[in-house]
C-alpha positions as CSV (number, residue, x, y, z in Angstrom):
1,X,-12.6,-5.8,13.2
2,X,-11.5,-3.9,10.0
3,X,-11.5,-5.7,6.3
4,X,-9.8,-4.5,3.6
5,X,-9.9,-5.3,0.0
6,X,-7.2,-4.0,-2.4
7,X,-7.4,-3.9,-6.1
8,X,-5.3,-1.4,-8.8
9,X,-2.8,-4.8,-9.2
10,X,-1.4,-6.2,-12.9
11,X,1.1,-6.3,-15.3
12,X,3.4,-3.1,-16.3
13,X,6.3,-2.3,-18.1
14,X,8.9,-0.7,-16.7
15,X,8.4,2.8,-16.2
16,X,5.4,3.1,-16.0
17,X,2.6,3.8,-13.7
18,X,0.1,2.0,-11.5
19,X,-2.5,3.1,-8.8
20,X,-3.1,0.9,-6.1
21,X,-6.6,1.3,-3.7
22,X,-7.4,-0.7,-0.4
23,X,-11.0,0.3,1.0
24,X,-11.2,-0.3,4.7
25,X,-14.8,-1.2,6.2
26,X,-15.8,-2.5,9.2
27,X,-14.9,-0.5,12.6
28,X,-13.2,2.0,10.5
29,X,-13.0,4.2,13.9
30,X,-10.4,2.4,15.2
31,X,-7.6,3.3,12.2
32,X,-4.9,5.2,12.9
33,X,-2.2,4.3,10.1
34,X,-2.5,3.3,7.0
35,X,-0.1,1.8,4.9
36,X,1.6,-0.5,2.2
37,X,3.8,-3.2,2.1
38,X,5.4,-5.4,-0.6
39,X,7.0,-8.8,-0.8
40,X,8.6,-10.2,-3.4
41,X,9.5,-13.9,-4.2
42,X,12.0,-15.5,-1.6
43,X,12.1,-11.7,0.0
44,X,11.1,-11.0,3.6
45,X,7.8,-8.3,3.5
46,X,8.8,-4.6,3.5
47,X,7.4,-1.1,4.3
48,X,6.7,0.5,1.4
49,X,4.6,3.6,2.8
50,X,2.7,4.3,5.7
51,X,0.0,7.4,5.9
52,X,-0.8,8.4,10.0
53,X,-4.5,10.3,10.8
54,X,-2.4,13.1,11.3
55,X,-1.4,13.2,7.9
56,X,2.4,12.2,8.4
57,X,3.6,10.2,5.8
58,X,7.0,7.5,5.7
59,X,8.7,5.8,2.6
60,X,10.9,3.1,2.0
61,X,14.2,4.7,0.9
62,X,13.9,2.5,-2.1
63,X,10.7,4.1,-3.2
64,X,11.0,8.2,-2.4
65,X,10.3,10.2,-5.1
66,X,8.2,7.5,-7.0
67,X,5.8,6.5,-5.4
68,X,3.3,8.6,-3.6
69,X,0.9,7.6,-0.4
70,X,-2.6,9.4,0.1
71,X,-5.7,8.8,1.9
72,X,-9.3,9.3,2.1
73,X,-10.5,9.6,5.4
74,X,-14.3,10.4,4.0
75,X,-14.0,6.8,1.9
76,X,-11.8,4.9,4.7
77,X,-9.7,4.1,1.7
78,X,-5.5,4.5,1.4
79,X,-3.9,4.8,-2.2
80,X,-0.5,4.4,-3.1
81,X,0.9,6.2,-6.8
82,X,3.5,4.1,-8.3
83,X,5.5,5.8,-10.9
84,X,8.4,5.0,-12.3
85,X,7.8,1.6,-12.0
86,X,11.4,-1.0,-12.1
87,X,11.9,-4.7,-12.1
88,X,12.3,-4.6,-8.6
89,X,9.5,-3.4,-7.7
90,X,7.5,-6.6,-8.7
91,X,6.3,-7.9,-5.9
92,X,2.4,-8.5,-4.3
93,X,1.3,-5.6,-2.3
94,X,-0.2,-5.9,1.3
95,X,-2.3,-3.0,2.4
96,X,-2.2,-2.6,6.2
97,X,-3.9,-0.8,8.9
98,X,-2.8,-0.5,12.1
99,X,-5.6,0.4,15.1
100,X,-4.7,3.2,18.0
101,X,-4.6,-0.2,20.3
102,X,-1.5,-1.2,17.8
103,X,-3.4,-3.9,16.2
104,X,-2.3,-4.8,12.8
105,X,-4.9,-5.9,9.8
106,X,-3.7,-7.1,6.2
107,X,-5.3,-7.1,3.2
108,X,-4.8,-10.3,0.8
109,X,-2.7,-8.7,-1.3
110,X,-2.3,-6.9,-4.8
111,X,-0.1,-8.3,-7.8
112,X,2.1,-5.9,-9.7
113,X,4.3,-6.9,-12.6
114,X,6.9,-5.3,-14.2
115,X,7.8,-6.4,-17.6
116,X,8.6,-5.6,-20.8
């Protein structure tokens, strides 16, 4: 079993920057991927960036150049740079871990606000 607990969350204006954490505990061992997700009101839950143990990293097209994925293997912890910040990138923010058996664990989410 692996928790995670997110915080770096809260209101923005629009272009600036945020820094989201999520520190795993628990049977850390088992991680293989780390990542973020977002869902927005009425909006299905998207990838926003995923970080492997090899050090690979993926964004959502919507997000390249903006925001910025990184990991702390020591600390079990995954961060995720937001910069740039727009309207549409309000949403709440899942962390997610995924094991090397494929299973899947979700934090309880992370609100970030964009407004002016």
């Amino acid at each position: 079993q692996v928790h995670l607990v997110e915080s770096g969350g809260g209101l923005v204006q629009p272009g600036g920057s945020l820094r989201l954490s999520c520190a795993a505990s628990g049977s850390t061992y088992l991680i293989n991927t780390m990542g973020w997700y977002r869902q927005a009101p009425g909006k299905e839950r998207e990838l926003v960036a995923t970080h492997t143990s090899s050090g690979g990293t993926n964004y959502a097209e919507s997000v390249r150049g903006r925001f910025a994925i990184s990991r702390d293997n020591a600390k079990n912890t995954v961060y995720l740079q937001i910069n740039s910040l727009r309207t549409e990138d309000a949403a709440v923010y899942y962390c997610n871990i995924r094991t090397w058996d494929r299973r899947d664990y979700w934090g309880e989410g992370t609100l970030v606000t964009v407004s002016s």
